[in-house]
KOLGU-4560 file (N, C-alpha, C; in nm, 3 decimals, padded with zeros to 5 digits):
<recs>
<n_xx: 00.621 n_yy: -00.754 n_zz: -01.661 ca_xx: 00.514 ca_yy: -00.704 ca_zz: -01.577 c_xx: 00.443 c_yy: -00.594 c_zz: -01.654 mol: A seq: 1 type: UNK>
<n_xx: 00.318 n_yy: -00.576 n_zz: -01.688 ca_xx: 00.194 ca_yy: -00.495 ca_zz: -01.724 c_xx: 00.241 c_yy: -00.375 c_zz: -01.618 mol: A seq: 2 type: UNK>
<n_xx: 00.221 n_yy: -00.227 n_zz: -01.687 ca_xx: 00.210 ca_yy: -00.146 ca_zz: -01.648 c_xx: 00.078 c_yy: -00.133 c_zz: -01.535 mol: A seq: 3 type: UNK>
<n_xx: -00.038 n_yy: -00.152 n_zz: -01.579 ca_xx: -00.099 ca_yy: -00.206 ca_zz: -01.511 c_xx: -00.138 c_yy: -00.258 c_zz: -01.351 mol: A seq: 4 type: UNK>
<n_xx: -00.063 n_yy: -00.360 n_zz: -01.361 ca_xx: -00.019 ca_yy: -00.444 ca_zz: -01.258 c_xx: 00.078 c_yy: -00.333 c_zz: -01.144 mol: A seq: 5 type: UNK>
<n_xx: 00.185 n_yy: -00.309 n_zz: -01.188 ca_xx: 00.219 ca_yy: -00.194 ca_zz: -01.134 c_xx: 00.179 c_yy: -00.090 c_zz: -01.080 mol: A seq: 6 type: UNK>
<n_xx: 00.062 n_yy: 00.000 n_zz: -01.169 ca_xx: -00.030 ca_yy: 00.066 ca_zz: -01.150 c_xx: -00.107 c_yy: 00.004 c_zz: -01.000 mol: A seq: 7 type: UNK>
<n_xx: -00.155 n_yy: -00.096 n_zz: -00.997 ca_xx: -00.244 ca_yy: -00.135 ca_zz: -00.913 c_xx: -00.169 c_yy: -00.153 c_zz: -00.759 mol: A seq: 8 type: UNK>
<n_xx: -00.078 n_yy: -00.222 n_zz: -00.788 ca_xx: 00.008 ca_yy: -00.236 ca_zz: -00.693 c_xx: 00.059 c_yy: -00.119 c_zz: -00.599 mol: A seq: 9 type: UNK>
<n_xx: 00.101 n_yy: -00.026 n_zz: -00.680 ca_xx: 00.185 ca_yy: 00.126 ca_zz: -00.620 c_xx: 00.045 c_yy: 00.207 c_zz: -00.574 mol: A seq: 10 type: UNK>
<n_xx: -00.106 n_yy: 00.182 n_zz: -00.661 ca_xx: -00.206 ca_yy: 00.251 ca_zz: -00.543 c_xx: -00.209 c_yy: 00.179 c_zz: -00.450 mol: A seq: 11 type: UNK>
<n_xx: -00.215 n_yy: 00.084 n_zz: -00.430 ca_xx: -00.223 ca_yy: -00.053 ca_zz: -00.313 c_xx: -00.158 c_yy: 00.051 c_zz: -00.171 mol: A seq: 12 type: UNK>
<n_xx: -00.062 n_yy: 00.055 n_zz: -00.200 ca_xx: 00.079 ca_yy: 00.043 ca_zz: -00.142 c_xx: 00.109 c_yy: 00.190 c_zz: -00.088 mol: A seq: 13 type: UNK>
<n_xx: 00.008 n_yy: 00.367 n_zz: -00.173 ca_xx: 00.050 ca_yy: 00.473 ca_zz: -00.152 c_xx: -00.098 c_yy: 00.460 c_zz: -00.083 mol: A seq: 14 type: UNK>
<n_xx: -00.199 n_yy: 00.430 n_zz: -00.095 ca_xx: -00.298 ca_yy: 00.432 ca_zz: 00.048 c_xx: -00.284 c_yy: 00.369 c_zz: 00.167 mol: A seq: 15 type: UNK>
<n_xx: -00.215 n_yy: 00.281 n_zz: 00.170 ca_xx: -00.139 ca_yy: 00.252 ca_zz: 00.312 c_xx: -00.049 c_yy: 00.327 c_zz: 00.321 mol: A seq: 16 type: UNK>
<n_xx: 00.053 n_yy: 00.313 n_zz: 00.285 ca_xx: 00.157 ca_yy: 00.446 ca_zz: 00.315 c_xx: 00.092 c_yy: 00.561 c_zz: 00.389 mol: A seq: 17 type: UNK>
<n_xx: -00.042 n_yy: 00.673 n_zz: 00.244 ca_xx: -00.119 ca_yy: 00.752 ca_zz: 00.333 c_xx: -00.199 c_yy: 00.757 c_zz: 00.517 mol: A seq: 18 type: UNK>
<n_xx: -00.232 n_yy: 00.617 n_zz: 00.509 ca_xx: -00.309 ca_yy: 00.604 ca_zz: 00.659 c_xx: -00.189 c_yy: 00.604 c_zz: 00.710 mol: A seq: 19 type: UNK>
<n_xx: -00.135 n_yy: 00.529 n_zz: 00.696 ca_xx: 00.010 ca_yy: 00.523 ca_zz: 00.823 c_xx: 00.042 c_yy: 00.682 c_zz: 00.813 mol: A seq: 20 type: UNK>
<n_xx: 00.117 n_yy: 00.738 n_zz: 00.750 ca_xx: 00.102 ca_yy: 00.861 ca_zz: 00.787 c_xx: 00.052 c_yy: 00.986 c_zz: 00.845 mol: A seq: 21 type: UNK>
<n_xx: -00.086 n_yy: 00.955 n_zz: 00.757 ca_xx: -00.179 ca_yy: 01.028 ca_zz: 00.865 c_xx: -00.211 c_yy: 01.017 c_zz: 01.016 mol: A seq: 22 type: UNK>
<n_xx: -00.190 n_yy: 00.868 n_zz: 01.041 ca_xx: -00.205 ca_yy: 00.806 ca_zz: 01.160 c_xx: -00.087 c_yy: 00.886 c_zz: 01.248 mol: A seq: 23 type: UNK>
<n_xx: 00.052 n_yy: 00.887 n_zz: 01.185 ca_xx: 00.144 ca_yy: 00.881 ca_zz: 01.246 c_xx: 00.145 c_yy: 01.049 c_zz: 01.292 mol: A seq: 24 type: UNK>
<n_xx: 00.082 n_yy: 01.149 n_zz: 01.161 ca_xx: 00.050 ca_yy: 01.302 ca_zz: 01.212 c_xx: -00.008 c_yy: 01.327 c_zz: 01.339 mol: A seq: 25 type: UNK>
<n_xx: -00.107 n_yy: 01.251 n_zz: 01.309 ca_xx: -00.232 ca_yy: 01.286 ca_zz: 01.454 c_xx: -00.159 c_yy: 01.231 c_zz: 01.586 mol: A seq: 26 type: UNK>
<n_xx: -00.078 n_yy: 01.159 n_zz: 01.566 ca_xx: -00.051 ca_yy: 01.090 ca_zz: 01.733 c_xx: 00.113 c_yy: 01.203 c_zz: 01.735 mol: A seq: 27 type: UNK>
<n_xx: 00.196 n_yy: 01.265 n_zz: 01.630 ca_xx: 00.294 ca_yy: 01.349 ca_zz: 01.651 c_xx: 00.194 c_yy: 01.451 c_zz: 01.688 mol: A seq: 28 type: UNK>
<n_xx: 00.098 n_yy: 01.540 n_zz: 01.582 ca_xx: 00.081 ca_yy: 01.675 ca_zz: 01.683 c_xx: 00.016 c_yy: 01.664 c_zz: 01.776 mol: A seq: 29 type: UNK>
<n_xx: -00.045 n_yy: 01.573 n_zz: 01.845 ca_xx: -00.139 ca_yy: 01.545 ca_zz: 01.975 c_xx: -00.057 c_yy: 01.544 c_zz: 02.135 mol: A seq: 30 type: UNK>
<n_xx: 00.042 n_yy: 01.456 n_zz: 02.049 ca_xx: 00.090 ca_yy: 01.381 ca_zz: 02.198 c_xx: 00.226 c_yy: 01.468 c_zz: 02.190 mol: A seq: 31 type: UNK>
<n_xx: 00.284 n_yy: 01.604 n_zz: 02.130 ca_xx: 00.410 ca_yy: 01.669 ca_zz: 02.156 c_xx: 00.331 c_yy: 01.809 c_zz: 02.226 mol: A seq: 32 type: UNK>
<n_xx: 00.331 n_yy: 01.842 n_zz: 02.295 ca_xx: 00.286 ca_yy: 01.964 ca_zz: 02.387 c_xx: 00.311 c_yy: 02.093 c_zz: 02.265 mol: A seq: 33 type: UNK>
<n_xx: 00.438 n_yy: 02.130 n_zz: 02.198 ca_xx: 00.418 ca_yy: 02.266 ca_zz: 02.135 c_xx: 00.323 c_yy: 02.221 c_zz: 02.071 mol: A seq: 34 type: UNK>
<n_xx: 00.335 n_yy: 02.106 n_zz: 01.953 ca_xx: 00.247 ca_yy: 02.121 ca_zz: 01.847 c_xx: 00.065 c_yy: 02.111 c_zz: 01.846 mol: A seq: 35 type: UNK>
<n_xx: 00.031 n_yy: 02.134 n_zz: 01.965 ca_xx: -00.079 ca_yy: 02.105 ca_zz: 02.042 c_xx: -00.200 c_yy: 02.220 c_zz: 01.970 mol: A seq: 36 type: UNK>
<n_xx: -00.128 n_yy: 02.334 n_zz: 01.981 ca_xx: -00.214 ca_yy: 02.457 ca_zz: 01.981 c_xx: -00.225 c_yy: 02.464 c_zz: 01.826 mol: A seq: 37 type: UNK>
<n_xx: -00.179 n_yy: 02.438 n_zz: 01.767 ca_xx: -00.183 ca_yy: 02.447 ca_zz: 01.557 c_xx: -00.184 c_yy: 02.291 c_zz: 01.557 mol: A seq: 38 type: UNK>
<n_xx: -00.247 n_yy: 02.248 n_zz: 01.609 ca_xx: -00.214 ca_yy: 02.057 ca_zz: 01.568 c_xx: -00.314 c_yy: 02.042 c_zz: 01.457 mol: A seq: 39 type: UNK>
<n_xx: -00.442 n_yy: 02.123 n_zz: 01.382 ca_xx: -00.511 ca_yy: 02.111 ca_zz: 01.266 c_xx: -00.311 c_yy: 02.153 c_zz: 01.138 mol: A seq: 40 type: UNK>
<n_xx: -00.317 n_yy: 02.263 n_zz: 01.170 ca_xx: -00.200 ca_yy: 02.262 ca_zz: 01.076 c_xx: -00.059 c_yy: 02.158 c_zz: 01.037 mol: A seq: 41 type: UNK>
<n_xx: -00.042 n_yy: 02.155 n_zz: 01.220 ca_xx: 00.052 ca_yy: 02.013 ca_zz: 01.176 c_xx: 00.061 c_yy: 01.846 c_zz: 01.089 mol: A seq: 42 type: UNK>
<n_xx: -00.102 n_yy: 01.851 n_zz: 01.142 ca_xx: -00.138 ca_yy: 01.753 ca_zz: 01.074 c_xx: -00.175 c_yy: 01.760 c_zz: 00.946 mol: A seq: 43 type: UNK>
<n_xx: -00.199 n_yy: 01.875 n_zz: 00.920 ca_xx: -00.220 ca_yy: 01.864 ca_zz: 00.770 c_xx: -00.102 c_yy: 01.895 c_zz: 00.663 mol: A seq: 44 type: UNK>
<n_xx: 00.029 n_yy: 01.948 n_zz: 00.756 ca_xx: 00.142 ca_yy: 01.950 ca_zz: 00.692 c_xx: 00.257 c_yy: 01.796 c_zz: 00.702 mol: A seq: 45 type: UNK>
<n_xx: 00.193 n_yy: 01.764 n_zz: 00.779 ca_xx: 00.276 ca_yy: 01.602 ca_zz: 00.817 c_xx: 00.213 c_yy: 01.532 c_zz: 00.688 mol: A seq: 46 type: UNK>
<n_xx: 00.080 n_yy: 01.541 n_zz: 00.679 ca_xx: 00.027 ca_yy: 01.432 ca_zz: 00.645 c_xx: 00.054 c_yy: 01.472 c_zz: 00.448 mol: A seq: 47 type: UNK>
<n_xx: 00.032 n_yy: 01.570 n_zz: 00.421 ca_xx: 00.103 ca_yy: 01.655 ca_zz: 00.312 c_xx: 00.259 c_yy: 01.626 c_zz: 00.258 mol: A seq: 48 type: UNK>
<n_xx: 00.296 n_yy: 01.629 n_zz: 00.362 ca_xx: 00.467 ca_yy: 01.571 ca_zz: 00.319 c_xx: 00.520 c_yy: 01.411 c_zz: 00.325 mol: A seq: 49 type: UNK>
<n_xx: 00.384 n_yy: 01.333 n_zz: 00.411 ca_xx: 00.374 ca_yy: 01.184 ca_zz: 00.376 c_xx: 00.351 c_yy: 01.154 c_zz: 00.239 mol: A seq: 50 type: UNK>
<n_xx: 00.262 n_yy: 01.227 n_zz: 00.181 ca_xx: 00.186 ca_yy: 01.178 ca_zz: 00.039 c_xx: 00.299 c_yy: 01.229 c_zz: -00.073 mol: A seq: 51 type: UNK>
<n_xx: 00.355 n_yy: 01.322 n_zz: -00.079 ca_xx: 00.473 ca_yy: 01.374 ca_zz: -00.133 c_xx: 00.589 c_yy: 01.258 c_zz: -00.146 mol: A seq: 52 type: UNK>
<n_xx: 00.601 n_yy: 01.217 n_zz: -00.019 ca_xx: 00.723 ca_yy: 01.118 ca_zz: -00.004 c_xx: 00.678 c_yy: 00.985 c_zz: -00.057 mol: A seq: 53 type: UNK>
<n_xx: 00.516 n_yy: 00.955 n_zz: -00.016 ca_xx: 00.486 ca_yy: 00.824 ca_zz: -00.023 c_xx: 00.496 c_yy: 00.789 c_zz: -00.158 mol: A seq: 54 type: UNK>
<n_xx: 00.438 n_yy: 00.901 n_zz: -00.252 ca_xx: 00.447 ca_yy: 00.860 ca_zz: -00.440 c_xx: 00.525 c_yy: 00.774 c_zz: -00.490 mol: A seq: 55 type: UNK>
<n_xx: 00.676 n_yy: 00.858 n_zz: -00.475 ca_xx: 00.790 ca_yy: 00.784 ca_zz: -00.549 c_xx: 00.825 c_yy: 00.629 c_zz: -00.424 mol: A seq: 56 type: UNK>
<n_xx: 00.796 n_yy: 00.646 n_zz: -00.367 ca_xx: 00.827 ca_yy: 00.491 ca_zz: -00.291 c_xx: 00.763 c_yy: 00.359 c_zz: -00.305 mol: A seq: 57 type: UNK>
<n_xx: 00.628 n_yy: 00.433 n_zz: -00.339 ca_xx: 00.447 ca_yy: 00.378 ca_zz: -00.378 c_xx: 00.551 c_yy: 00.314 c_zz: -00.515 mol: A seq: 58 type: UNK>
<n_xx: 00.600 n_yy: 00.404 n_zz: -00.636 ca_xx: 00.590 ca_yy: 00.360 ca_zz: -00.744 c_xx: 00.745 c_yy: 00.251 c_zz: -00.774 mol: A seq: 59 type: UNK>
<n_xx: 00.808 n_yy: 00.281 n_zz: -00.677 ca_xx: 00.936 ca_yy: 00.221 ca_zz: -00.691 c_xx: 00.907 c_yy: 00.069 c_zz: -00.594 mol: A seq: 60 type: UNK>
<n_xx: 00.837 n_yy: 00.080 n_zz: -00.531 ca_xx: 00.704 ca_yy: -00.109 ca_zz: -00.427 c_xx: 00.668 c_yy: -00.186 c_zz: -00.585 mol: A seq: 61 type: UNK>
<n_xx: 00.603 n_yy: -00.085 n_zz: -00.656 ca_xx: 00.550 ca_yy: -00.133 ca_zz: -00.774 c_xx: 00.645 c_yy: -00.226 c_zz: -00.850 mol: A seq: 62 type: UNK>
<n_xx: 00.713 n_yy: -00.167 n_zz: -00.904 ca_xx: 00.847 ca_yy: -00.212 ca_zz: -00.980 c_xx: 00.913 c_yy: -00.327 c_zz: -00.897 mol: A seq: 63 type: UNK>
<n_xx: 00.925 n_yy: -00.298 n_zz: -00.796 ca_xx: 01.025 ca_yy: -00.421 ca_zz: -00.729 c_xx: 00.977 c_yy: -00.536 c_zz: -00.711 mol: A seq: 64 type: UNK>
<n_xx: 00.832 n_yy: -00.552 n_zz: -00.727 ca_xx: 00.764 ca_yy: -00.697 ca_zz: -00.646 c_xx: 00.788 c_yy: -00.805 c_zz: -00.771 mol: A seq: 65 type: UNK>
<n_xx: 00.840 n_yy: -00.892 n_zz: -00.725 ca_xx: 00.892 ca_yy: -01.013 ca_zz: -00.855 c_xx: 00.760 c_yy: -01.018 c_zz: -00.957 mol: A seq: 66 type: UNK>
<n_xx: 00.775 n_yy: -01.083 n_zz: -01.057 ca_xx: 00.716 ca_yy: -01.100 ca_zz: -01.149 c_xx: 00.592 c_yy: -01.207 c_zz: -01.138 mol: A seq: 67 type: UNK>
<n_xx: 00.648 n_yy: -01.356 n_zz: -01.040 ca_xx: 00.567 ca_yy: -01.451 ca_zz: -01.049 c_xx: 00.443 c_yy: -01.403 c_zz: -00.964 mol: A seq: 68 type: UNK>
<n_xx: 00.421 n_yy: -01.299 n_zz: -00.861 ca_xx: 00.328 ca_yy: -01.223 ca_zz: -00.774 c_xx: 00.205 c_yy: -01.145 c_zz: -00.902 mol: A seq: 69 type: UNK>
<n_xx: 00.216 n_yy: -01.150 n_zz: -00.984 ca_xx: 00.145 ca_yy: -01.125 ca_zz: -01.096 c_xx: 00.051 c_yy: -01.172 c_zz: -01.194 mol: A seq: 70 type: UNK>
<n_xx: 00.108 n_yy: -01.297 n_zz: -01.174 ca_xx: -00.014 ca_yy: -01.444 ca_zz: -01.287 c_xx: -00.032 c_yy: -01.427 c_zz: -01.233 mol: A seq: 71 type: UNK>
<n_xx: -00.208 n_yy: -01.478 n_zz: -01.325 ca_xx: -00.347 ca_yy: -01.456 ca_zz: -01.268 c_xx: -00.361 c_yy: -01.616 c_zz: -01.194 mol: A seq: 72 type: UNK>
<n_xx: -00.492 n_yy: -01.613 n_zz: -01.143 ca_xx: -00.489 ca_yy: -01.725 ca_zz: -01.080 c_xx: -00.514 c_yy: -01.892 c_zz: -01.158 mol: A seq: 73 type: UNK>
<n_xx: -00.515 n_yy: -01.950 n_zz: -01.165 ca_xx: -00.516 ca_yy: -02.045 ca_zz: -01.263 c_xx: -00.565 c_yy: -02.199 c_zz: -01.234 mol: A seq: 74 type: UNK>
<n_xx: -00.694 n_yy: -02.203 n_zz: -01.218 ca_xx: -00.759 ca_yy: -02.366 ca_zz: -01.147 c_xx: -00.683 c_yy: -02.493 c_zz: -01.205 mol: A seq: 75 type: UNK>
<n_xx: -00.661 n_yy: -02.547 n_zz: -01.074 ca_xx: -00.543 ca_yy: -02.716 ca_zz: -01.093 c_xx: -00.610 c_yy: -02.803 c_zz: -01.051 mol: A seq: 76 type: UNK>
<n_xx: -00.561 n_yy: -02.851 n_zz: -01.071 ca_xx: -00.612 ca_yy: -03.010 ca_zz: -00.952 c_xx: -00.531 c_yy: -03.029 c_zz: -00.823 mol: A seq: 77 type: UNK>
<n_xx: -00.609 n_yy: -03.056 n_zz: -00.720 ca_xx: -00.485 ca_yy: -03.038 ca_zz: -00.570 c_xx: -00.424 c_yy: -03.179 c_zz: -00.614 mol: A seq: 78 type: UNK>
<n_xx: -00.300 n_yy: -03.186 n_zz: -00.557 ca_xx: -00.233 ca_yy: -03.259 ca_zz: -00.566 c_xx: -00.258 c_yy: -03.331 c_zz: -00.443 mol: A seq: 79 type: UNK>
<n_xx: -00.376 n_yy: -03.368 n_zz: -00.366 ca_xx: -00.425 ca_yy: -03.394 ca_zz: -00.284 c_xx: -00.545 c_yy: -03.533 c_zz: -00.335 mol: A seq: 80 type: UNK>
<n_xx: -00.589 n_yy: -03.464 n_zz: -00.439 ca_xx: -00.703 ca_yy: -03.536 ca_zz: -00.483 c_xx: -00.598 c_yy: -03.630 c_zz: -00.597 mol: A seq: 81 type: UNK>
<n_xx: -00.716 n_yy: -03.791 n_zz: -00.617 ca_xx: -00.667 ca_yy: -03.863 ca_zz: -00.718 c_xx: -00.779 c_yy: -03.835 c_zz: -00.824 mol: A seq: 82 type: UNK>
<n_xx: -00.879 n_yy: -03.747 n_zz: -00.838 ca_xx: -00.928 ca_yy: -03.716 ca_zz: -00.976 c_xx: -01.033 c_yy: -03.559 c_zz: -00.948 mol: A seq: 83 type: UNK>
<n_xx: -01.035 n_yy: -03.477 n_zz: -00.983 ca_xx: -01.128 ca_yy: -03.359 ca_zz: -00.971 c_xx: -01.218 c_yy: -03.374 c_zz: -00.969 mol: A seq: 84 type: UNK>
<n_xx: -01.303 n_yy: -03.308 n_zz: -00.854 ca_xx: -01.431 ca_yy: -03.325 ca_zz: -00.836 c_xx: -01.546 c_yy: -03.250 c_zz: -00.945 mol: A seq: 85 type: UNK>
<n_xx: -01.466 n_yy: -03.197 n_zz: -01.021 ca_xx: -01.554 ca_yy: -03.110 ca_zz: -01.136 c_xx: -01.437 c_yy: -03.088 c_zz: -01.223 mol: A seq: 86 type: UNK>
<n_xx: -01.548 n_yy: -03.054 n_zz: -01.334 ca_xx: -01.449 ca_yy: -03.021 ca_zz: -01.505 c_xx: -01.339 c_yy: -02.896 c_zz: -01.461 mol: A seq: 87 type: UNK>
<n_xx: -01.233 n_yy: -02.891 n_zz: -01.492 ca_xx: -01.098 ca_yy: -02.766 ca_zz: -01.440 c_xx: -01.105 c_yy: -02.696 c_zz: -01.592 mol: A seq: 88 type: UNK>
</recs>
Protein backbone atom coordinates (compact mmCIF):
# COMPACT_ATOMS: atom_id res chain seq x y z
CA UNK A 1 0.00 0.00 0.00
CA UNK A 2 1.28 3.71 -1.16
CA UNK A 3 1.76 5.94 1.60
CA UNK A 4 -0.41 7.91 -0.19
CA UNK A 5 -3.32 5.85 -0.30
CA UNK A 6 -3.10 5.79 3.36
CA UNK A 7 -2.68 9.36 3.50
CA UNK A 8 -6.00 9.75 1.75
CA UNK A 9 -7.77 7.28 3.51
CA UNK A 10 -6.85 8.39 7.35
CA UNK A 11 -8.05 12.18 6.06
CA UNK A 12 -11.19 10.40 4.81
CA UNK A 13 -11.75 8.85 8.01
CA UNK A 14 -10.33 11.91 10.70
CA UNK A 15 -13.11 14.34 9.05
CA UNK A 16 -15.75 12.08 9.86
CA UNK A 17 -14.46 11.15 13.03
CA UNK A 18 -14.27 15.25 13.45
CA UNK A 19 -18.18 15.83 12.55
CA UNK A 20 -19.21 12.99 14.64
CA UNK A 21 -17.57 14.52 17.36
CA UNK A 22 -18.39 17.77 17.04
CA UNK A 23 -21.88 16.63 16.55
CA UNK A 24 -21.62 14.55 19.57
CA UNK A 25 -20.16 18.02 21.69
CA UNK A 26 -23.09 20.14 20.79
CA UNK A 27 -25.86 17.61 21.69
CA UNK A 28 -23.47 16.71 25.26
CA UNK A 29 -23.20 20.47 26.27
CA UNK A 30 -26.81 21.40 25.17
CA UNK A 31 -28.86 18.69 26.38
CA UNK A 32 -26.80 18.19 30.14
CA UNK A 33 -28.25 21.18 32.28
CA UNK A 34 -24.65 22.08 34.14
CA UNK A 35 -22.88 22.26 30.96
CA UNK A 36 -25.47 24.68 29.60
CA UNK A 37 -24.08 28.00 30.89
CA UNK A 38 -20.16 27.51 29.34
CA UNK A 39 -21.59 25.16 26.56
CA UNK A 40 -19.33 27.60 23.87
CA UNK A 41 -16.38 26.19 26.08
CA UNK A 42 -17.52 22.70 26.36
CA UNK A 43 -17.87 22.35 23.02
CA UNK A 44 -14.91 23.57 22.06
CA UNK A 45 -13.08 21.39 24.59
CA UNK A 46 -15.04 18.15 23.56
CA UNK A 47 -14.59 18.80 20.19
CA UNK A 48 -10.64 19.56 20.85
CA UNK A 49 -10.13 16.28 22.57
CA UNK A 50 -12.13 14.44 19.61
CA UNK A 51 -9.49 15.65 17.06
CA UNK A 52 -6.61 14.73 19.49
CA UNK A 53 -8.05 11.22 19.83
CA UNK A 54 -9.37 11.04 16.29
CA UNK A 55 -5.52 11.38 14.64
CA UNK A 56 -3.97 8.26 15.83
CA UNK A 57 -7.20 6.16 15.10
CA UNK A 58 -7.65 8.22 11.64
CA UNK A 59 -4.02 6.85 10.96
CA UNK A 60 -4.16 3.38 12.38
CA UNK A 61 -8.18 3.05 9.75
CA UNK A 62 -5.43 3.88 7.26
CA UNK A 63 -3.11 1.04 7.76
CA UNK A 64 -5.68 -1.56 8.44
CA UNK A 65 -7.94 -1.40 5.28
CA UNK A 66 -6.75 -4.54 3.12
CA UNK A 67 -4.74 -3.94 0.27
CA UNK A 68 -7.14 -5.10 -2.63
CA UNK A 69 -9.48 -1.68 -1.49
CA UNK A 70 -6.63 0.19 -3.24
CA UNK A 71 -6.28 -0.82 -7.14
CA UNK A 72 -7.26 1.60 -9.22
CA UNK A 73 -10.18 0.97 -11.18
CA UNK A 74 -9.61 -1.03 -14.23
CA UNK A 75 -12.27 -1.28 -17.45
CA UNK A 76 -13.40 -5.20 -18.26
CA UNK A 77 -15.81 -6.57 -20.12
CA UNK A 78 -19.11 -7.53 -18.01
CA UNK A 79 -19.28 -10.87 -17.91
CA UNK A 80 -22.75 -10.20 -18.91
CA UNK A 81 -22.02 -9.15 -22.38
CA UNK A 82 -20.84 -11.70 -25.30
CA UNK A 83 -18.61 -8.88 -26.94
CA UNK A 84 -17.95 -5.03 -25.76
CA UNK A 85 -19.78 -2.47 -26.88
CA UNK A 86 -16.62 -0.27 -27.38
CA UNK A 87 -12.70 -0.62 -27.59
CA UNK A 88 -11.66 -1.54 -23.42
Amino acid sequence: MTSLARVQIALLFYSCFCVVSFTAAVYAATLFPPLVPNAGLWIAALTAAGMFVGAPIAWLVGKALPREWHNPLVARQSPLAHEPAREI
